[in-house]
DSSP file (Angstrom, degrees, kcal/mol; ACC not computed):
  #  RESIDUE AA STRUCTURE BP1 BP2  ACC     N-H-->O    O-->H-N    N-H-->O    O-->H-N    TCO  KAPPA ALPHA  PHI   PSI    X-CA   Y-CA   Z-CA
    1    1 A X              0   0    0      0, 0.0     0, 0.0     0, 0.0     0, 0.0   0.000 360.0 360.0 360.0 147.5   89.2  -21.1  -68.2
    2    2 A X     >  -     0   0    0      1,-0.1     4,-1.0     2,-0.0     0, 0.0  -0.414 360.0-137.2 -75.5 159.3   86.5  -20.2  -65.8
    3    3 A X  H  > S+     0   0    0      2,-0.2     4,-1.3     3,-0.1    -1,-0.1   0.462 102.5  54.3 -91.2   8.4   83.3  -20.2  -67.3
    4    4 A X  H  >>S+     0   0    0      2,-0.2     4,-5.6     3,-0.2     5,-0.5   0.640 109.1  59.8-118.1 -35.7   81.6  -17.1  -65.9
    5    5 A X  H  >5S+     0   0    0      2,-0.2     4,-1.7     1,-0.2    -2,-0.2   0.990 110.3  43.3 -55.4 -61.0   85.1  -15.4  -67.6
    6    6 A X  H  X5S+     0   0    0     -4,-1.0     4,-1.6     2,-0.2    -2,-0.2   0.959 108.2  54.5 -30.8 -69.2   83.9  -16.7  -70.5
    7    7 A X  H  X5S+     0   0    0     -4,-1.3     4,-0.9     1,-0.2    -2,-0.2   0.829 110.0  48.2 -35.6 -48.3   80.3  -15.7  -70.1
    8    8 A X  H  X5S+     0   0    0     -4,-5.6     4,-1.5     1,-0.2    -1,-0.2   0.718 108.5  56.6 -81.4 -12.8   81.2  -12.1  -69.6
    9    9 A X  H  X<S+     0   0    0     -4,-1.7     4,-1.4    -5,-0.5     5,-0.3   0.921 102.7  48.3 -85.8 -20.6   83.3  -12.2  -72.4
   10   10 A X  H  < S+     0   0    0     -4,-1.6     4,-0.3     2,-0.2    80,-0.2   0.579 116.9  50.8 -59.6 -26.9   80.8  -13.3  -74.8
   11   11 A X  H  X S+     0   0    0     -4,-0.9     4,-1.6     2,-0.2     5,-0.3   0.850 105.4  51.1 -19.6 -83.6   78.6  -10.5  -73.2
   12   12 A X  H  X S+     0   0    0     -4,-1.5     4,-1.4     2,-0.2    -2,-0.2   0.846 112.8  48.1 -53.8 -45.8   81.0   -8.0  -73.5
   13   13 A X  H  X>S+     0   0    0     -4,-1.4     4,-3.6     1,-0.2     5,-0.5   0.900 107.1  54.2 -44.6 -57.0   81.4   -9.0  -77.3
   14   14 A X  H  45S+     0   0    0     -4,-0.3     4,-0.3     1,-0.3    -2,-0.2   0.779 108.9  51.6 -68.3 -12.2   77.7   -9.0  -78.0
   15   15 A X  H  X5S+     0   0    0     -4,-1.6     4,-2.8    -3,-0.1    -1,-0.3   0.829 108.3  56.1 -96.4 -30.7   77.5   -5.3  -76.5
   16   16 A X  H  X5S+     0   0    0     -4,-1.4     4,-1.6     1,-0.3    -2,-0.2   0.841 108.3  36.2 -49.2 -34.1   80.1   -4.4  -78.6
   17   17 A X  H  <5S+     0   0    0     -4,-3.6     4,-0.3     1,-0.2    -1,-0.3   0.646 118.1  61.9-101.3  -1.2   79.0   -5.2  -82.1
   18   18 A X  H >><S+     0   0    0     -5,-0.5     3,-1.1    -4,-0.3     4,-0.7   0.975 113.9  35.2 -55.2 -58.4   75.5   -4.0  -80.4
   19   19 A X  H >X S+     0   0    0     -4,-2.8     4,-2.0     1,-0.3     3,-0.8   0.793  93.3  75.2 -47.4 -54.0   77.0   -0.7  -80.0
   20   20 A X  H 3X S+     0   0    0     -4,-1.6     4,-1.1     1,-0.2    -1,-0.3   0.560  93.6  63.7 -77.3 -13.0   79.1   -0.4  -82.7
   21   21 A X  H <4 S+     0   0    0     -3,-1.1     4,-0.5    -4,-0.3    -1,-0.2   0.950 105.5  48.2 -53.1 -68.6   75.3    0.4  -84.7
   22   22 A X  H XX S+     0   0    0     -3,-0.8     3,-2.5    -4,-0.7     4,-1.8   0.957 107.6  49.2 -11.3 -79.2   75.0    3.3  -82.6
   23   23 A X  H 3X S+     0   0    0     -4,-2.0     4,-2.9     1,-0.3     5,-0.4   0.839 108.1  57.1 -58.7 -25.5   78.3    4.7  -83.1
   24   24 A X  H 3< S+     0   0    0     -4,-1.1    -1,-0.3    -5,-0.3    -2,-0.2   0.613 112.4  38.0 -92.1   7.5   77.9    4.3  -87.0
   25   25 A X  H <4 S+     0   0    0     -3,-2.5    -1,-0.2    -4,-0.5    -2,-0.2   0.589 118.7  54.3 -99.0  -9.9   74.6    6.4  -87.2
   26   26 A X  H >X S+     0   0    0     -4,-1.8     3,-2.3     2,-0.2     4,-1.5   0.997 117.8  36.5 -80.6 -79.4   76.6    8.9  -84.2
   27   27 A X  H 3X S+     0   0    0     -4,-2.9     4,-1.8     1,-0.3     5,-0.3   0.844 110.1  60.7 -65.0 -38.8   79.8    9.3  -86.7
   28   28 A X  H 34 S+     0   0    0     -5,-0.4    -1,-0.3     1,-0.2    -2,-0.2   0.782 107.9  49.2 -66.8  -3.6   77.3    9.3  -90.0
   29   29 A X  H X4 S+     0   0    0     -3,-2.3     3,-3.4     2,-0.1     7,-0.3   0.846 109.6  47.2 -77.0 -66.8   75.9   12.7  -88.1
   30   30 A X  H 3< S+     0   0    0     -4,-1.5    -2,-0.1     1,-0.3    -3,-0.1   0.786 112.4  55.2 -66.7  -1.1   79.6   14.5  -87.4
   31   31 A X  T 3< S+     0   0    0     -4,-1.8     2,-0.6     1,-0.2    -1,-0.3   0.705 103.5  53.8 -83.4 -16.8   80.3   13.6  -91.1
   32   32 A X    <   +     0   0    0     -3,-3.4    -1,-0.2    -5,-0.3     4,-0.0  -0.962  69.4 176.1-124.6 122.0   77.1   15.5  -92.4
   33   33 A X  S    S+     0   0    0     -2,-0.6    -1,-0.2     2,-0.1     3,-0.1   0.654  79.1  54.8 -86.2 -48.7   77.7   19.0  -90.8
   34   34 A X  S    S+     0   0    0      1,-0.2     5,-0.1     4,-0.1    -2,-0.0   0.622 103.9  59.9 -75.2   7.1   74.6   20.7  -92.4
   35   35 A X  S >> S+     0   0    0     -6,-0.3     3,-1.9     3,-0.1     4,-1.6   0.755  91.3  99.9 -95.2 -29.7   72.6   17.7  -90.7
   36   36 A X  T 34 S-     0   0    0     -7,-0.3    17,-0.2     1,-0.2    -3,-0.1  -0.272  98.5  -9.0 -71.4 157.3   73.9   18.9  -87.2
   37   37 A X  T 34 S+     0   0    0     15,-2.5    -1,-0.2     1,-0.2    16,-0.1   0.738 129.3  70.4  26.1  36.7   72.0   20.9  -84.8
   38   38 A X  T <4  +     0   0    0     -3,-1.9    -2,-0.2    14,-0.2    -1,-0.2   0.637  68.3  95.2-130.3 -37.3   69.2   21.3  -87.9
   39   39 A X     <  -     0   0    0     -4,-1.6    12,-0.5    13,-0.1    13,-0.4  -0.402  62.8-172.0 -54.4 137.2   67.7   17.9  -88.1
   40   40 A X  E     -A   50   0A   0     10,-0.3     2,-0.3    11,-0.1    10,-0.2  -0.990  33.2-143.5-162.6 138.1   64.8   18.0  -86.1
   41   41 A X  E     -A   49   0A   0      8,-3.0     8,-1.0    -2,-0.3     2,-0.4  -0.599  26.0-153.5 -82.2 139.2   62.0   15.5  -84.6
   42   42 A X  E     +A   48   0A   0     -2,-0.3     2,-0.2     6,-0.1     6,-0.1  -0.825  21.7 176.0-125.1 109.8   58.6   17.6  -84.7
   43   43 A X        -     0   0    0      4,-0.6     4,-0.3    -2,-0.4    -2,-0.0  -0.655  44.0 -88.4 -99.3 175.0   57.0   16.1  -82.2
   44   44 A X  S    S+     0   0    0     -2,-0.2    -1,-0.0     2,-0.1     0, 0.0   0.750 111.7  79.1 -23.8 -80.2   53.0   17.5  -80.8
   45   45 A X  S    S-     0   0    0      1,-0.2     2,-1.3    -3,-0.1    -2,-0.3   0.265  93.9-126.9 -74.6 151.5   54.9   19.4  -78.9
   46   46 A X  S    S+     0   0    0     -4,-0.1     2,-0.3     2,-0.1    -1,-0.2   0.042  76.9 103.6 -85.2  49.4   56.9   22.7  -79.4
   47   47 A X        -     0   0    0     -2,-1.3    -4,-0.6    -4,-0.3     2,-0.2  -0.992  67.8-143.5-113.1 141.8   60.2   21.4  -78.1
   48   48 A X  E     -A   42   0A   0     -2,-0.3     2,-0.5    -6,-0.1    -6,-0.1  -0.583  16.5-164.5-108.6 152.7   62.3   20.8  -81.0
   49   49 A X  E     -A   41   0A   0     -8,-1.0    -8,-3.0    -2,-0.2     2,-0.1  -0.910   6.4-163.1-141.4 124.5   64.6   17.7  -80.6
   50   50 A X  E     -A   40   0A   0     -2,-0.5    11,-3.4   -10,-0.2   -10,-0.3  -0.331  19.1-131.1 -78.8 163.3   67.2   17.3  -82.7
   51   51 A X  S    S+     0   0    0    -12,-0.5    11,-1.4     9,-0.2     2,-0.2   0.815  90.5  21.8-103.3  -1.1   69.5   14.2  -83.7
   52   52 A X        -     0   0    0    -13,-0.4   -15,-2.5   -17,-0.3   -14,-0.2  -0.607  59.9-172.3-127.7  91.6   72.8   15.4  -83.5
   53   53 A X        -     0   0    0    -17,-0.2     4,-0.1    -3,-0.2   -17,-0.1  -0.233  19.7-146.9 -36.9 148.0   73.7   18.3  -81.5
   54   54 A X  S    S+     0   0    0      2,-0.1     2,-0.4    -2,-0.1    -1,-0.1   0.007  74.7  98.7-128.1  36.5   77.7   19.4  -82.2
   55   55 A X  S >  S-     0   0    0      0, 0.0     3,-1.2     0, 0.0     2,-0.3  -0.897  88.1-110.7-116.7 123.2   77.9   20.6  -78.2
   56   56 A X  T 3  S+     0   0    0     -2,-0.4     3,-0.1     1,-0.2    -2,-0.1  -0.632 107.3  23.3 -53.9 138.6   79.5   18.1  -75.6
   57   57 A X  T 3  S+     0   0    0     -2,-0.3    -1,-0.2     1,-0.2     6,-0.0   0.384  92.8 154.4  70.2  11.8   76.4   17.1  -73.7
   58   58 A X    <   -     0   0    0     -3,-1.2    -1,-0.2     1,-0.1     9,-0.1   0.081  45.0-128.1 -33.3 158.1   74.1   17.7  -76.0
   59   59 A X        +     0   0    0     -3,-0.1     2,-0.1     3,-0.1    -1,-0.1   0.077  49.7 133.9-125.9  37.7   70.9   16.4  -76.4
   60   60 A X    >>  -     0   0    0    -11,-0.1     3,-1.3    -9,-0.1     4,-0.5  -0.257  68.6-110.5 -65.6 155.1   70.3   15.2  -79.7
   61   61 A X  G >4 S+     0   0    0    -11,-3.4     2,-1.3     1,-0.3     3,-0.9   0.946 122.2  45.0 -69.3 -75.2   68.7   11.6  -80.3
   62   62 A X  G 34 S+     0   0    0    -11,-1.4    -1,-0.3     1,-0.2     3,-0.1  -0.060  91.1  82.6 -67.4  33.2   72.3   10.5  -81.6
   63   63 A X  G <4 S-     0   0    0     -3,-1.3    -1,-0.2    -2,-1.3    -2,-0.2   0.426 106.2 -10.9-120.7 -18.5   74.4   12.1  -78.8
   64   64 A X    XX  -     0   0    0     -3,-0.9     3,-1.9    -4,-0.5     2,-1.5  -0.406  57.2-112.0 164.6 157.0   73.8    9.3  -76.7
   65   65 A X  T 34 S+     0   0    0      1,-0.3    -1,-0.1     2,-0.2    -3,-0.1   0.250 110.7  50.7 -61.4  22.0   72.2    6.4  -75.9
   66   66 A X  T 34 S+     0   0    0     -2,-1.5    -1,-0.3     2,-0.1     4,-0.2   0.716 110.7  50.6-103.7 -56.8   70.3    7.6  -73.0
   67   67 A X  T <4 S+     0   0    0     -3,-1.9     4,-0.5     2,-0.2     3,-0.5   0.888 113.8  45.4 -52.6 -31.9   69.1   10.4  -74.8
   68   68 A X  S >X S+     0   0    0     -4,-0.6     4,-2.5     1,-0.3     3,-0.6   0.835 107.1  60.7 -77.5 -20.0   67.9    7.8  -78.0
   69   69 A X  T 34 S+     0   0    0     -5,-0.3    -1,-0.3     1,-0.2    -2,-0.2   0.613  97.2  62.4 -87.1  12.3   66.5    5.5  -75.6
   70   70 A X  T 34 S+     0   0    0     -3,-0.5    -1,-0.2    -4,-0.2    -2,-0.2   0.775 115.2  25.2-103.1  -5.5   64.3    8.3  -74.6
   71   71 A X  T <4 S+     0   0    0     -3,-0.6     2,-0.2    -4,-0.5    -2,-0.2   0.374 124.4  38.7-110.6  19.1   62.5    8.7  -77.6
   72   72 A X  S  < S-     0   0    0     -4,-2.5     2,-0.4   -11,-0.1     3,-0.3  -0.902  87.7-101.4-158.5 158.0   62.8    5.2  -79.3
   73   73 A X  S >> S+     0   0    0     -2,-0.2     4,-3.0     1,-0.2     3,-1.3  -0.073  74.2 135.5 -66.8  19.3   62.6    1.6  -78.1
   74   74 A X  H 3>  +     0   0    0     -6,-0.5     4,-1.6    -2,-0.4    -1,-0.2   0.764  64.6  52.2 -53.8 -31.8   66.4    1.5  -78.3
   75   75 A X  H 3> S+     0   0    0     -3,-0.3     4,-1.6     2,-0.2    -1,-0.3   0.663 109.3  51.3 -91.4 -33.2   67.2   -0.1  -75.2
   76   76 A X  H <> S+     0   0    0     -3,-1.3     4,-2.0     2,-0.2     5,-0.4   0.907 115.5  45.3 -64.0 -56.7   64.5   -3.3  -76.1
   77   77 A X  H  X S+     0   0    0     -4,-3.0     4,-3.4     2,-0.2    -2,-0.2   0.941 110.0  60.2 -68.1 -24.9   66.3   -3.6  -79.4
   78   78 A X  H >X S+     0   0    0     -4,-1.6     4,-1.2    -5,-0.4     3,-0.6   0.891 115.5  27.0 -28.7 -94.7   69.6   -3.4  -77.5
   79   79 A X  H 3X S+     0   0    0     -4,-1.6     4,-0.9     1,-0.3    -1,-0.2   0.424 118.2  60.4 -71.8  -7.9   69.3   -6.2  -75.3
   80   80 A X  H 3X S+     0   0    0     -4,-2.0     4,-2.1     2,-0.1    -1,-0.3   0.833 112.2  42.5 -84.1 -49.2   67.1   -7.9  -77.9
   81   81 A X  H <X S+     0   0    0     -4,-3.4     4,-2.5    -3,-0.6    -2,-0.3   0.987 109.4  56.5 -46.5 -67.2   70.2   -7.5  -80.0
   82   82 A X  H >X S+     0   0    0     -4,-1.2     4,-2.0     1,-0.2     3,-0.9   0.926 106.5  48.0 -39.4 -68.0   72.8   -8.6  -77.3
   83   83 A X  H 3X S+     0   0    0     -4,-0.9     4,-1.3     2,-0.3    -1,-0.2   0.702 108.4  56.4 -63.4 -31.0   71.3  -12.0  -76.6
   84   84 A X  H 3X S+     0   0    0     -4,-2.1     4,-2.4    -3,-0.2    -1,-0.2   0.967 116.5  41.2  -3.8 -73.0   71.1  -12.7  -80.5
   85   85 A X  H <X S+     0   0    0     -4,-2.5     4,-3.8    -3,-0.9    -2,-0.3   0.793 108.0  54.4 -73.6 -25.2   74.6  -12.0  -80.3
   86   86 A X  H  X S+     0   0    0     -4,-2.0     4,-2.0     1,-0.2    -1,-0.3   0.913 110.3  47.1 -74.5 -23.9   75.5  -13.7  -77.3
   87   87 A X  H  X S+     0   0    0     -4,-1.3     4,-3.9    -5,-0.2    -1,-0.2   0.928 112.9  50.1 -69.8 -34.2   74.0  -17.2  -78.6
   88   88 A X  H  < S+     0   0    0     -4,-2.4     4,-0.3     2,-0.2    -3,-0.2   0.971 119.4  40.4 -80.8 -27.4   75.8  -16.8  -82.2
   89   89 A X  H >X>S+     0   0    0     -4,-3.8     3,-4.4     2,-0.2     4,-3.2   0.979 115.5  47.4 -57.0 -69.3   79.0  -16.1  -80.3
   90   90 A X  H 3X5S+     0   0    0     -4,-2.0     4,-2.0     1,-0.3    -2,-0.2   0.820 117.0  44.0 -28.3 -51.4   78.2  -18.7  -77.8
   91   91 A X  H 3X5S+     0   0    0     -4,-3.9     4,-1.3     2,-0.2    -1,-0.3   0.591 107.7  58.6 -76.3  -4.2   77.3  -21.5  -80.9
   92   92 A X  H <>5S+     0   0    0     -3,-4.4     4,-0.9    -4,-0.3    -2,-0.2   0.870 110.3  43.6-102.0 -19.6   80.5  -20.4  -83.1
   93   93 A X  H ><5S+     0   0    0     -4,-3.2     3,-0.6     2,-0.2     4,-0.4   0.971 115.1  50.6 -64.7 -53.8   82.9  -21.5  -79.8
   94   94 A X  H >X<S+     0   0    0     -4,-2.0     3,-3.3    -5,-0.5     4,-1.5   0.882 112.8  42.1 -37.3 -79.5   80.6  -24.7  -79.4
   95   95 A X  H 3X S+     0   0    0     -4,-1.3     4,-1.0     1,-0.3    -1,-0.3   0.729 113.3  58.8 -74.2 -29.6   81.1  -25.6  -83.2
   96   96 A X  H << S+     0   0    0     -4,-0.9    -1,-0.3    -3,-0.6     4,-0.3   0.314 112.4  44.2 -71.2  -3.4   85.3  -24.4  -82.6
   97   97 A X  H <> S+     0   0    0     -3,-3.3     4,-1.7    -4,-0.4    -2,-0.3   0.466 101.8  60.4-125.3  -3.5   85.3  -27.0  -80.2
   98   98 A X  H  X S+     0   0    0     -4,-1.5     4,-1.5    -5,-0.3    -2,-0.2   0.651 109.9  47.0 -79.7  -6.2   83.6  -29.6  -81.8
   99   99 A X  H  X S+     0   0    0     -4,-1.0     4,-1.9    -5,-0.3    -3,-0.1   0.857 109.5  46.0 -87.1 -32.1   86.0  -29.5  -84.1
  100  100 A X  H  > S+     0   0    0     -4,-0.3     4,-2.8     2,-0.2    -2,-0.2   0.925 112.2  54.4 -65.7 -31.8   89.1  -29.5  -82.2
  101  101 A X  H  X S+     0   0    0     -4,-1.7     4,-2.4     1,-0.3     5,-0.4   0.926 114.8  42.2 -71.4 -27.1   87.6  -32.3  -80.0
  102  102 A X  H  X S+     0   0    0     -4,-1.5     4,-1.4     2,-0.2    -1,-0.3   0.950 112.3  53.1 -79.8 -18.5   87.0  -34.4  -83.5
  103  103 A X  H  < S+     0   0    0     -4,-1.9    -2,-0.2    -5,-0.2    -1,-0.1   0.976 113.2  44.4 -51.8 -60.0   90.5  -33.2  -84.6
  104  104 A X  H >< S+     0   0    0     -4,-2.8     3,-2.7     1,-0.2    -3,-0.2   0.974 111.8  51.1 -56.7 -60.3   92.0  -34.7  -81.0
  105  105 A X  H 3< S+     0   0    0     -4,-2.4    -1,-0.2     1,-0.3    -2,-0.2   0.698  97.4  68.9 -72.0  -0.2   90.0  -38.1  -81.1
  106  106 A X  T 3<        0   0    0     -4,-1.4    -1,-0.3    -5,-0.4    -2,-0.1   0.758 360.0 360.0 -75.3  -2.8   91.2  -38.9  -84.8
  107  107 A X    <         0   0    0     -3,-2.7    -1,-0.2    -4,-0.0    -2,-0.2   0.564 360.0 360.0 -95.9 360.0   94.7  -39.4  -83.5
């Protein structure tokens, strides 16, 4: 196996279970109905921003991550998050192959 095929798959893992954070505060919104398009940020200003809009393309904090990462550090904790993940993925294949390699030199 190539290693850069590797690398992006250990990537590609580590955005997933990044993601999958997201999606479960996105889905805990369309589950709560009276929390859509009434929860509201007041920020100084009078533009109201909600977190869930129940419109495609909306612009509620939780309607996507481009919108959250424009009012919260999401995108820091993102990638702060990914590379977490990609080293505990990365060490639990290391430790899965130190064990098959002692498994093979005991025979």
């Amino acid at each position: 196996m190539d290693k850069s095929i590797l690398e992006k798959r250990i990537h590609t893992k580590a955005e997933e279970r990044t993601d999958k954070y997201f999606s479960e505060i996105r889905d805990f919104f369309h589950k709560h109905d009276d929390l859509v398009n009434e929860l509201v940020l007041k920020p100084n200003s009078k533009e109201k921003v909600y977190f869930r809009t129940n419109y495609n393309g909306g612009s509620g904090i939780f309607d996507s991550q481009d919108i959250l990462s424009k009012y919260t550090n999401w995108q820091d904790i993102r990638q702060e998050l990914v590379e977490k993940y990609e080293k505990e993925e990365t060490d639990n294949i290391l430790s899965k192959l130190d064990s098959i390699n002692y498994l093979l030199e005991g025979e």
